[in-house]
N, C-alpha and C positions, 0 to 999 in steps of 0.2 A: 600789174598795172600800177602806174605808178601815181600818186596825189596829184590833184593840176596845182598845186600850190608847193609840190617838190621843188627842191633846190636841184637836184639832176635835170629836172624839166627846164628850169628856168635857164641855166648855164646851157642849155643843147646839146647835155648829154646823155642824152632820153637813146638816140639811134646805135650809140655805144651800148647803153644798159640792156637792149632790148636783143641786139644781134650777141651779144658777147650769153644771153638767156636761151637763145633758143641753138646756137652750136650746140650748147652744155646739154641740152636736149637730146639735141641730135645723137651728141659723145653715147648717151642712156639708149637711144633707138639701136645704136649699133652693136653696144655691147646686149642689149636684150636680143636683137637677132641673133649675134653668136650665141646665147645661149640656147635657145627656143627652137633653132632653125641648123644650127651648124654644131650641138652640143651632141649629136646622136653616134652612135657608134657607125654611120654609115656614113659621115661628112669628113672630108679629108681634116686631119687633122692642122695642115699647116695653114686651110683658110678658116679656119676655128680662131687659130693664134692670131693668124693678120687681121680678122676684123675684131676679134677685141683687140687690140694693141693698139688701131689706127681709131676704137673709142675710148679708151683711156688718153693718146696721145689728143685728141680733139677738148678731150673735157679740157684740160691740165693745158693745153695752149687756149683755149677761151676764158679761164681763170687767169691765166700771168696777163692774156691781154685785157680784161677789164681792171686788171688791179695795175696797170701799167698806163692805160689811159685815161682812163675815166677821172677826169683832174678837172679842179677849181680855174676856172679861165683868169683870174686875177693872183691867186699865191703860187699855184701847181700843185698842191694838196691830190696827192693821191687820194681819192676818197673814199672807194672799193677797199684798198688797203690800210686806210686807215681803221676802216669799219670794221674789217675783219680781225686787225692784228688791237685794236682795243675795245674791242666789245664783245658780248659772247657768245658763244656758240650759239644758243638760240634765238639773242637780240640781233646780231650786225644789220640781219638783210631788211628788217625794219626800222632801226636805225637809220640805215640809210637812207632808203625810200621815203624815211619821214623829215627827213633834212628840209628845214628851211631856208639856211644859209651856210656857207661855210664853216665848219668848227674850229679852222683855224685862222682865216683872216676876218669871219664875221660878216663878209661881201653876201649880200643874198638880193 
């Protein structure tokens, strides 16, 4: 959930942050079913590999698309990728979400 005094809220990229949240989800429900449910010695093994493949393939395209769109409406400030490529592993995603304004053009 993100601050109502977020910069992603205020810019209206709340429907990016939240849909690019719950694929990445999704990508985890699929590979937890392949394991849970299709991991056993009696499930064919080639739809074991297609659905984890097609959840790795969901996480990993829900990641390039929030770090590809989720941008500043004034500079185009990747913001996602900003976040991630300078802050650290356990700060970015609050970093983020705690954004008041732009970090680069300062627009909030």
């Amino acid at each position: 959930m993100l601050p109502k005094d977020s910069y992603l809220r205020s810019s209206g990229q709340t429907w990016k942050f939240n849909l690019s949240a719950v694929v990445f989800g999704l990508s985890g429900v699929f590979m937890g079913y392949a394991f849970l449910l299709l991991g056993n010695e009696n499930a064919p093994p080639d739809r074991f590999v297609f659905v984890m493949l097609s959840g790795v393939a969901l996480g990993i395209l829900s990641s390039l698309w929030a770090c590809l769109s989720i941008r500043c409406p004034g500079c185009k400030t990747r913001l996602v990728w900003k976040a991630v490529r300078e802050q650290s592993a356990g700060n970015w995603y609050l970093w983020l979400i705690n954004l008041k304004k732009c970090p680069s053009c300062c627009v909030g």
